[in-house]
C-alpha positions in Angstrom: -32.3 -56.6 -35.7 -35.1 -56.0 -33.8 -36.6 -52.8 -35.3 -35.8 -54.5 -38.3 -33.5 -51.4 -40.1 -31.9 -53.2 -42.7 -32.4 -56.8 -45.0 -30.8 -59.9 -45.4 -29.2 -59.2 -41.7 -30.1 -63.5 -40.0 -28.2 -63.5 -36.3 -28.5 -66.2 -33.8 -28.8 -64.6 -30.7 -28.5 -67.9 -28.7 -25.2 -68.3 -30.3 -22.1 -68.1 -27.8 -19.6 -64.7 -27.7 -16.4 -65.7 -27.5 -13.8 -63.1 -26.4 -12.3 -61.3 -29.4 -8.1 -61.1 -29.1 -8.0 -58.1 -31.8 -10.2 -56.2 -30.0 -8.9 -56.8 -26.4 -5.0 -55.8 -27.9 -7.0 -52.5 -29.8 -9.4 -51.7 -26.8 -7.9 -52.4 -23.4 -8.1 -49.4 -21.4 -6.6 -47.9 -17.8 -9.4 -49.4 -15.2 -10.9 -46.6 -12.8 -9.8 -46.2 -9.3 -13.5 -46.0 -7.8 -13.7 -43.9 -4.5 -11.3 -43.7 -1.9 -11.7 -45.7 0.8 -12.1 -44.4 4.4 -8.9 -45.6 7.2 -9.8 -44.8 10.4 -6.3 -44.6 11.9 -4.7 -42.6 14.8 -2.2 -39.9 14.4 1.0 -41.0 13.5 -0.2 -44.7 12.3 -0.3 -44.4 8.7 1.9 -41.9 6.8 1.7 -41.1 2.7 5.1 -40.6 1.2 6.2 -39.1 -2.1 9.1 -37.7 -4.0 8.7 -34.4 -6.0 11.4 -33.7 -9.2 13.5 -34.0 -10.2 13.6 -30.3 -11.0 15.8 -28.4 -13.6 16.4 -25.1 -11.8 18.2 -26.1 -8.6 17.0 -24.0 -5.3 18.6 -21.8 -3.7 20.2 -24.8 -1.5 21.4 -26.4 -4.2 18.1 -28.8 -3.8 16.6 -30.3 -6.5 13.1 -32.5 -5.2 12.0 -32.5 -1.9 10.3 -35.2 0.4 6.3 -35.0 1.2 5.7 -36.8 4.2 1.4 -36.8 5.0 -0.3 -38.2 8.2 -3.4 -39.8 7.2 -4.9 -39.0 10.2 -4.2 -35.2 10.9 -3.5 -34.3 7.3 -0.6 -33.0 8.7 2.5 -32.0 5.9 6.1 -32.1 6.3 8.6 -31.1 3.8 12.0 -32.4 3.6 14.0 -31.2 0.6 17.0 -33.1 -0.6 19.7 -32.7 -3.1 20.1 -36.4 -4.4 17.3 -39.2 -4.3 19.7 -41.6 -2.2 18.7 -39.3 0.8 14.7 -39.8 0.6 15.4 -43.2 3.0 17.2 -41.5 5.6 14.8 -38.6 5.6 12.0 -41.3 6.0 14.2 -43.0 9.1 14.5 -39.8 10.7 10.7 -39.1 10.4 9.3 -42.7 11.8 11.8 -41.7 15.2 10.3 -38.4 15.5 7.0 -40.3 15.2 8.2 -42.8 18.0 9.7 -39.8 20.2 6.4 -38.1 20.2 4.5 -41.4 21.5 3.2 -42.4 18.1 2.9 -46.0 16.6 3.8 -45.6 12.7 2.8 -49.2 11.5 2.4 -48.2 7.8 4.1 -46.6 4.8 2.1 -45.7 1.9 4.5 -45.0 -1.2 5.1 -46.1 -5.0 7.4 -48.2 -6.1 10.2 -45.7 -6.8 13.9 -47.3 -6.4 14.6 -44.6 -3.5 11.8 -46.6 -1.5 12.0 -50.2 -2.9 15.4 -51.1 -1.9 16.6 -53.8 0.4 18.4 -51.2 3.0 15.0 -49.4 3.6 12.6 -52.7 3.5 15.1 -54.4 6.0 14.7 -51.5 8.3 11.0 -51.4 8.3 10.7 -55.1 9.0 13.0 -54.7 11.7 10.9 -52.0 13.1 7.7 -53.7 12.6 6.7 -51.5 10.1 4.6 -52.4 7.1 5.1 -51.1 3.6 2.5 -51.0 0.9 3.4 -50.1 -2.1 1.3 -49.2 -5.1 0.5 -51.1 -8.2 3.1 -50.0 -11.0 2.0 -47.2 -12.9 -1.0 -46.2 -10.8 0.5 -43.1 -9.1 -3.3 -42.3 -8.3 -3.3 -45.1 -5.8 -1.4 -42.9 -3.8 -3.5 -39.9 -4.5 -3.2 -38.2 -1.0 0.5 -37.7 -1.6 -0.4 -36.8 -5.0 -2.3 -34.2 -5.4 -0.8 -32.7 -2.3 1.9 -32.2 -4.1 -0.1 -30.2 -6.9 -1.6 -28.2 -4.4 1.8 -26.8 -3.0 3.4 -26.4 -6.5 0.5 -24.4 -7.3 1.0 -22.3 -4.6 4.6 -22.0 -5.2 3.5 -20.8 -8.1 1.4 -18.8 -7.6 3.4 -16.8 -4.9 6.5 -16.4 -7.1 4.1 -14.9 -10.1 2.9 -12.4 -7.9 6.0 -11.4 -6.0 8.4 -11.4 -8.9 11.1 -13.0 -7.0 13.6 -15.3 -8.6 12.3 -18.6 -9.5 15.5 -20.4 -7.2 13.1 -19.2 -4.6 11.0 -22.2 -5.1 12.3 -24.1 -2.1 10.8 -21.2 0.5 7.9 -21.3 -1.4 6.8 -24.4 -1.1 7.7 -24.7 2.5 5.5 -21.6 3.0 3.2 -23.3 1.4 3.2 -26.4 3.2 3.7 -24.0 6.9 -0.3 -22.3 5.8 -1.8 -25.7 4.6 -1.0 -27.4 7.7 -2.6 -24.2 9.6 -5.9 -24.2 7.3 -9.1 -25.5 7.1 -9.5 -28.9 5.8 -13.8 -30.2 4.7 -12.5 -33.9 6.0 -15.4 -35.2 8.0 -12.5 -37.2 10.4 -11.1 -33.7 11.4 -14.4 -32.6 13.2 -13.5 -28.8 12.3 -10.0 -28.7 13.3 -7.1 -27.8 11.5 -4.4 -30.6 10.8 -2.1 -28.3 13.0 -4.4 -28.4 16.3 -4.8 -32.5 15.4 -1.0 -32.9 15.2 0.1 -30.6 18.1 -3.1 -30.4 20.6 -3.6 -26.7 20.2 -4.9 -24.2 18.0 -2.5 -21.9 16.0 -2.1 -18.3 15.9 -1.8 -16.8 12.8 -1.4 -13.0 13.8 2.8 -13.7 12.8 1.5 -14.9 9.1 2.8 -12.7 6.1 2.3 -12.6 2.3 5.1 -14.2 0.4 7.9 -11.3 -0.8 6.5 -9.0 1.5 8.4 -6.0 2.0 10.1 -6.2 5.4 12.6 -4.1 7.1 15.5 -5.8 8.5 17.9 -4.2 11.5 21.5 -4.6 10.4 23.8 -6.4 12.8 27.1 -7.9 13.3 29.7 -7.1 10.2 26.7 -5.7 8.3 26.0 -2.4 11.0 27.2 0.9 9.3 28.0 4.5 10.4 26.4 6.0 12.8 24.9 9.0 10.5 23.8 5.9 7.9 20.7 3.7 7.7 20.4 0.9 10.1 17.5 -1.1 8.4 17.4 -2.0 5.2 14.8 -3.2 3.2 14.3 -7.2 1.9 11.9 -9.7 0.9 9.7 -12.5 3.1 9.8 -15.5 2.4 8.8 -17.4 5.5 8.4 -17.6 9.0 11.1 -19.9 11.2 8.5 -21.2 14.2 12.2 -22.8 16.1 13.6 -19.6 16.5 10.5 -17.2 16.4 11.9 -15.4 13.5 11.6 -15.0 10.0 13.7 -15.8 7.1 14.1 -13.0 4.8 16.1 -13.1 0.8 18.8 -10.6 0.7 19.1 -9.2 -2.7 22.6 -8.1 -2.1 24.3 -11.1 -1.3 21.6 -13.7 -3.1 21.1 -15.9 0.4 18.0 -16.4 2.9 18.8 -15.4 6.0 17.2 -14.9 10.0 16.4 -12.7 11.8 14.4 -11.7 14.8 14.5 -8.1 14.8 12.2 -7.1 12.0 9.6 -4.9 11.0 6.8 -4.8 8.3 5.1 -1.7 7.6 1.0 -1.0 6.8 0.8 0.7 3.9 -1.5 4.1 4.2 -3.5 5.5 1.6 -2.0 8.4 -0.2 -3.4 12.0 1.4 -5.8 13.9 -0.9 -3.7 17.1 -3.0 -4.9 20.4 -1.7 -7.1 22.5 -3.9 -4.7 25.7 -5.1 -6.6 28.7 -4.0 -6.6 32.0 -6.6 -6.9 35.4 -5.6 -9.9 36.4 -8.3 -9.5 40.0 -6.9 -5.8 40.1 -8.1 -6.3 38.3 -11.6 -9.6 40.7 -12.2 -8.9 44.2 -11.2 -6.3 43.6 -8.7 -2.4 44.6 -8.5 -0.3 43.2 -11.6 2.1 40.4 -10.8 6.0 40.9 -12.5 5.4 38.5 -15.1 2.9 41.1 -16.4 3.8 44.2 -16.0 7.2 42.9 -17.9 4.7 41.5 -20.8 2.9 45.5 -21.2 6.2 46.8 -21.0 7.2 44.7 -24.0 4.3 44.9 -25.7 4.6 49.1 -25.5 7.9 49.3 -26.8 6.9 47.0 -29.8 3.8 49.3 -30.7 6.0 52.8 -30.6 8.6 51.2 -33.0 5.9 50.7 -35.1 7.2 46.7 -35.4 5.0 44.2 -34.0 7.2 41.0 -33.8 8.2 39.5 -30.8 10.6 41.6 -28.7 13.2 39.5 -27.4 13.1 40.3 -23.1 16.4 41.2 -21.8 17.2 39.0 -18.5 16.4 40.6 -15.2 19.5 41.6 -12.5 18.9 41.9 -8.9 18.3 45.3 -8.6 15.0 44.8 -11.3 13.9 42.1 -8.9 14.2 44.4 -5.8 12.8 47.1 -7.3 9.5 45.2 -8.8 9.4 42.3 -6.1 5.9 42.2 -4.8 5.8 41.7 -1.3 2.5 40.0 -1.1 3.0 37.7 -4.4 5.5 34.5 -4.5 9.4 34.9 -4.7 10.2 34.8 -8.2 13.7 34.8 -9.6 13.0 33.5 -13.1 15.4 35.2 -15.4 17.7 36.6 -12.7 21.1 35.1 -13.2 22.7 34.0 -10.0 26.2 34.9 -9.0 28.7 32.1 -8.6 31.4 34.1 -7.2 30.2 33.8 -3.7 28.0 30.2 -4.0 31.2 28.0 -2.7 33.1 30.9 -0.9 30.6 32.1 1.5 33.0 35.1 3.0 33.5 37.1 0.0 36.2 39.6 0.1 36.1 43.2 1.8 36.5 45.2 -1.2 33.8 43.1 -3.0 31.7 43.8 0.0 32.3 47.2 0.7 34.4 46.5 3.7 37.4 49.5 4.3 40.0 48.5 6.3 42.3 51.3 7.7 46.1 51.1 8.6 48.0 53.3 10.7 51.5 53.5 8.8 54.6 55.4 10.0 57.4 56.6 7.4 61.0 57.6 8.8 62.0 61.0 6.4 65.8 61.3 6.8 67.4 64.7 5.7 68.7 65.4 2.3 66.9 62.1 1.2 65.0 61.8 -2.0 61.3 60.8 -1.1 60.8 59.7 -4.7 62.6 56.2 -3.3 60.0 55.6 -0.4 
């Protein structure tokens, strides 16, 4: 209107703009979340909750989603994996005590309005325990976006470490509580955290890592109990890791055998060393120039000879060599070869071969009674 583009265009620009009801049905759009606002809470106060699944391929618990429990202020991850969604609000009971035991004050639950949190059994018990619940809007899982995209970051890893270690994809449930066991132990850019990792916030001290392994490492397991063999058989065997069991100070291993993640504490993983360089083969140029011949050739002159005084030039067909050729034309100095002897299988499973075959003579005394008038023809 102003730069005058088109004619016959009048518009009153003074005129009111009422709200169009076509174009709000047509146009209305998801709002944005805007930036996250920063809680400055204590450990234990505020916890983020989600449920992951459900999944198709149960684990190899017969689980099918698992429980993500986050503490807003160490960052810190726990992983609670459950075979029915019914169990998700005593797996949330049990965590707030284990809060209270350790001299926390939980005092808020972050979660979405899933009917395994919003029920009148759970909301009952928080009241009763002072606890308050907020609950996001419906269909804005983003308003719980710590929960949330934790949970993309250990599927991906899960993912990730099943890809590479070509273990069955049941193994999911180890996976992503490996997962969860090196994210709590690594560095996270919070500015609240001051440089510390969510596990030295949570339990006052810094971890040790020198135990960590890569997912489906090879490890070699001692066998014990009903599984120990002979005494002249192996006694370690070899399996894959899966993770490491911080309770007992032992690992837990998947046995292809038997299809099962066991423990164990007597274990042993092995570096892998870099293949030793093949030795150059050294040749004798002395014997290959002017030298002694080897058997090989002075069988090939001998053939070629006879061919030339026939007068026939085709390929003579070489007889097979016995073991008196091979004594006679074995070179001391050269390599043992026994190419085109044929061995003897007489004595190859008897190794005491018998006297006449070996030249043994064996000599009898024998007496003979002679009586008189008797015909020796019948002795």
């Amino acid at each position: 209107m102003r730069l005058s583009l088109v004619d016959g265009l009048n518009i009153d620009l003074h005129s009111p703009k009422p709200d169009c009801i076509a174009c709000m049905e047509a146009k209305l759009f998801e709002a944005p979340y805007g930036p996250a606002m920063a809680q400055d809470t204590k450990v234990g106060e505020l916890t983020h909750i989600d449920l992951w699944g459900k999944y198709d391929k149960r684990s190899i618990n017969g689980n099918q989603y698992y429980l993500l429990l986050i503490n807003d202020a160490a960052q810190h991850i726990t992983v609670e994996f459950l075979k029915t969604k019914d169990q998700a609000m005593q797996k949330v009971k049990q965590y707030i005590v284990y809060l209270k035991v350790r001299g926390a004050r939980p005092y808020s639950i972050q979660m979405d309005r899933g009917t395994e949190f919003l029920n009148k059994n759970l909301r009952s018990w928080c009241h009763s325990e002072g606890i308050q619940l907020q609950m996001t809007a419906p269909y804005s899982p983003l308003q719980n976006g710590v929960a949330e995209q934790m949970n993309r970051t250990l599927i991906e890893l899960a993912r990730a470490m099943l890809v590479n270690s070509q273990l069955p994809e049941f193994l999911w449930e180890p996976a992503v509580a490996h997962a969860a066991y090196l994210r709590n132990m690594s560095y996270t850019s919070l500015p609240r955290l001051a440089n510390q990792t969510p596990y030295q916030v949570w339990y006052g001290k810094k971890p040790n890592v020198a135990h960590l392994c890569e997912f489906g490492a090879p490890v070699w397991v001692l066998l014990q109990g009903q599984n120990v063999q002979r005494k002249m058989l192996l006694k370690s065997q070899w399996r894959a890791y899966v993770r490491y069991d911080e309770g007992s100070k032992a690992i837990r291993f998947y046995n292809m055998a038997t299809k099962n993640v066991q423990t164990t504490r007597n274990y042993r993983f092995l570096t892998p060393v870099d293949s030793a360089p093949t030795e150059e083969i050294a040749v004798d140029m002395q014997r290959l120039e002017g030298g002694q011949q080897t058997l090989h050739e002075r069988e090939d002159n001998l053939l070629c000879e006879r061919g030339e005084e026939n007068g026939d030039m085709r390929k003579v067909i070489p007889r097979k060599r016995t073991t008196s050729d091979l004594d006679t034309d074995l070179d001391p100095e050269g390599p043992c070869k026994t190419r085109g002897v044929r061995p003897d299988y007489k004595y190859m499973n008897d190794p005491f071969p018998d006297k006449e075959e070996a030249g043994i003579v064996e000599v009898r005394d024998k007496a003979f009674a002679v009586i008189h008038d008797d015909n020796c023809n019948s002795l």
